[in-house]
N, C-alpha and C positions, 0 to 999 in steps of 0.2 A: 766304945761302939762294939756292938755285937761282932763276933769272929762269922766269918762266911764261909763256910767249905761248901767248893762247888766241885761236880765233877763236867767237865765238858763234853756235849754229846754232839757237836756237829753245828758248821757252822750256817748261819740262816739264809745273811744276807751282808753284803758288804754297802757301804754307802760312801758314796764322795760329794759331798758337799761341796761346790763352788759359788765363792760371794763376788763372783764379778774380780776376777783375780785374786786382787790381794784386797785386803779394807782391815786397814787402820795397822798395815805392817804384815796381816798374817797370811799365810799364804791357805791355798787349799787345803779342808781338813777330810784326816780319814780314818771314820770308824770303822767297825766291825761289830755285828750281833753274833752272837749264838747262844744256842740250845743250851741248858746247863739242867743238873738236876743237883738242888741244894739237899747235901747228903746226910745231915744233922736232923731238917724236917723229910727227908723223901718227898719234894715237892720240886716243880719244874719252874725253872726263871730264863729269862734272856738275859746276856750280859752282854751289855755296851762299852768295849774297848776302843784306847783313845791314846794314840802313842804320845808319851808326855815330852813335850817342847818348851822352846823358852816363851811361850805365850799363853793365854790364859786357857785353861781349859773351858771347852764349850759342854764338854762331858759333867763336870761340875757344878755349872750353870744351870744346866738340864736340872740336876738333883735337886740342887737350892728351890727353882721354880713348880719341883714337882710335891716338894715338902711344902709350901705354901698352898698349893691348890689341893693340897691331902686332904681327900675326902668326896672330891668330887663325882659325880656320874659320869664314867668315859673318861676318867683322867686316869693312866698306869698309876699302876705304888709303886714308888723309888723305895726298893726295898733296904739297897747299902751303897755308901759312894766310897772308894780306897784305891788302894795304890797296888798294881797285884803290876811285878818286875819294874818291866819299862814302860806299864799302860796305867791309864788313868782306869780306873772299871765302878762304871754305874751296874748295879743288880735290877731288874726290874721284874714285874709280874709278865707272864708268858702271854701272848693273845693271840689271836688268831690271825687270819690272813688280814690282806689290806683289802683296799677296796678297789683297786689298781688288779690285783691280782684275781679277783672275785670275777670282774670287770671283763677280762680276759677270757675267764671262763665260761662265760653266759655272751658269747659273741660279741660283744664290746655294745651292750645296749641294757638298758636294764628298764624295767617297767615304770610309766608313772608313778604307780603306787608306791614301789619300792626309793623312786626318787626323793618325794613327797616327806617317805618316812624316816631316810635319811636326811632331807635339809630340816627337819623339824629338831630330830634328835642335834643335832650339830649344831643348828643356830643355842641351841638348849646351851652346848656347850661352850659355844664362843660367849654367850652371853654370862656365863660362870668365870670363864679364865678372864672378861674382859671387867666384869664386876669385883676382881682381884687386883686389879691394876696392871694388867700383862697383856700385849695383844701376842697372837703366834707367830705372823709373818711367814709364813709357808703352808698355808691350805692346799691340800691337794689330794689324790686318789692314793696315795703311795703313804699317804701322814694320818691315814684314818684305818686301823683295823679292828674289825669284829673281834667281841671275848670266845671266848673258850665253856661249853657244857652250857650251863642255863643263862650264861652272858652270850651267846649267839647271834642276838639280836641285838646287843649292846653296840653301839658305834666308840670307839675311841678315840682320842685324837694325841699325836704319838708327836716326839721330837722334836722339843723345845728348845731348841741349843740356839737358835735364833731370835727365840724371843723376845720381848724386850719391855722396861714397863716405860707407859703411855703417862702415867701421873705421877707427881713425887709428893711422897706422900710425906714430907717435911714442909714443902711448901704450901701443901694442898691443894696444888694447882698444875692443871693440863703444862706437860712437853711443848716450847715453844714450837712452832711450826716453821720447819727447818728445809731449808731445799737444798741441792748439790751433793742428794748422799748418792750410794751407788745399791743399783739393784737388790735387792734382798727375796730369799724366796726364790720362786722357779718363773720364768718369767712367760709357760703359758696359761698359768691362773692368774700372774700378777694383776692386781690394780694395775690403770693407766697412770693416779697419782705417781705409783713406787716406780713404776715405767720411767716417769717424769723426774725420777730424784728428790720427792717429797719422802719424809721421815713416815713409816709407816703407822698408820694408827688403827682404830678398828672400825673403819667404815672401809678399809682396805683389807681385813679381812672376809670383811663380808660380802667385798665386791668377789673377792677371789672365789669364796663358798658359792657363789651367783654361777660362775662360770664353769667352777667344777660340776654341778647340778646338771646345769646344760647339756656340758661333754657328757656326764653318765647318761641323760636320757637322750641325747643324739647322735652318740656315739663317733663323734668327735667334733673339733670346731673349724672357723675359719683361716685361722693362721697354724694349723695342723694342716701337713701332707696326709694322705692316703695312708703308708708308709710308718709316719711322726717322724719326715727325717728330722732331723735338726735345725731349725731356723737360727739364725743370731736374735739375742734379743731388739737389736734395734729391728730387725724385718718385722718378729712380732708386734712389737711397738704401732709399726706403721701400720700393718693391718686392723690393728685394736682400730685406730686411730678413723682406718678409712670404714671401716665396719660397720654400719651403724645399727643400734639397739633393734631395729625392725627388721634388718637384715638376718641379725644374731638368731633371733627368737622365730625368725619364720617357722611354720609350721608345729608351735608347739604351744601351749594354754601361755594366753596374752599376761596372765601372774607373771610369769617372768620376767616379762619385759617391765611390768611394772614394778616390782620388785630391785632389778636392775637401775632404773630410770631413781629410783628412791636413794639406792646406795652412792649412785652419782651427785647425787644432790647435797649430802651431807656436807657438810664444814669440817675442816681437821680437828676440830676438839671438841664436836656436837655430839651430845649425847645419842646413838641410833634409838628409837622407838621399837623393841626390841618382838613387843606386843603386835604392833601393825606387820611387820612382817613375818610374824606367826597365823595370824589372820588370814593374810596373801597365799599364806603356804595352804592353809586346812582350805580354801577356796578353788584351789585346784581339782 
């Protein structure tokens, strides 16, 4: 494997990941990005450190998933994965902000148009990582950033350590459909399925994409405070729950709600029609 000399410039952002305590023994995980400039090419990366424990690395994972979808539009290049001291350290290509952060900046509202052109770009992409056998299980404003110079306009979708594949590609055949798992993801995009302790699949990404949509163009939802103080996920749950789809979509093009009403409807191992709701989108 290629040697990596990095110099570090500062770090970006720290992330703490919680899967609903612990699940399957491991407790809360905690990365770290930064800034690095690879000193061999004079070029900039982000590295994702991952203090290594006795449990599997998610940082590793990441790599594996990201060396499979190599090549996509909007997926990072896992540029090294290695062992630098006590951290697990994936290299990745550098991007820009998220959409979380953009979001911020433009008064927590963004234009139809702009909506529009990111669910098209995005469904683009979940329709790639999910025609690889992998769904993301963490859609959200914070898991999508813009590239850098003529990639600007480019969407990404960041942070696979969640992931997970939906097909086994030994058997040839869809992941039984499994209930009593524990929340995956963040639980104010979640599916109601993942809500419910159904094994995530990608009609549950797409429900999550549905609602991130939403919040960008209505600058925020119903089970959000004013605030976003913190809800537990069972409050969110219940207001998903008592929400209903006409409620959700007030005041905004009826696409959504149909859009919405479609990803509900899907079976856990049905193909989504990937087409119609690209349709639904350019209709807006």
């Amino acid at each position: 494997m290629e040697d990596m000399r990095m110099r570090k410039e500062g770090k970006e952002k720290e992330v703490r990941r919680k899967r609903g305590g612990t699940r399957g023994g491991r407790k809360d995980l905690v990365t770290v990005v930064y800034h690095a400039r690879n000193i061999m090419k004079d070029d900039a990366v982000a590295i994702k450190l991952e203090l290594i424990a006795n449990h599997s690395s998610s940082v590793q994972r990441e790599y594996t998933i990201l060396k499979r979808l190599e090549g996509g539009v909007g997926i990072p290049r896992a540029l090294w994965f290695g062992r630098e001291s006590a951290y697990h350290a994936l290299v990745l290509d550098l991007l820009g902000p998220s959409l979380h952060d953009i979001f911020l900046a433009h008064n927590q509202k963004f234009s139809l148009h702009t909506v529009v052109n990111l669910g098209d770009q995005l469904l683009s992409r979940l329709e790639y990582i999910h025609s690889h056998n992998y769904v993301h299980s963490d859609i959200k404003p914070q898991n999508v950033l813009v590239g850098l110079g003529h990639l600007r306009h480019t969407a990404f979708i960041i942070d696979f350590g969640i992931a997970k594949e939906y097909w086994d590609t030994t058997t040839k055949v869809h992941i039984p459909f499994c209930r009593n798992q524990r929340l995956t993801g963040t639980p104010t995009f979640a599916s109601l399925n993942n809500h419910l302790g159904v094994d995530p699949g990608r009609r549950d990404d797409l429900e999550s994409l549905t609602y991130m949509l939403i919040y960008l163009l209505c600058g925020s939802l119903p089970w959000l405070t004013s605030d976003h103080e913190k809800f537990s996920s069972c409050s969110i749950l219940e207001c998903k729950v008592n929400t209903t789809i006409e409620v959700l979509c007030d005041g905004i093009p009826v696409e959504f709600a149909s859009i919405l009403i479609y990803m509900r409807s899907l079976a856990f191992s049905e193909d989504p029609d990937y087409g119609h709701l690209r349709l639904l989108l350019h209709g807006l």
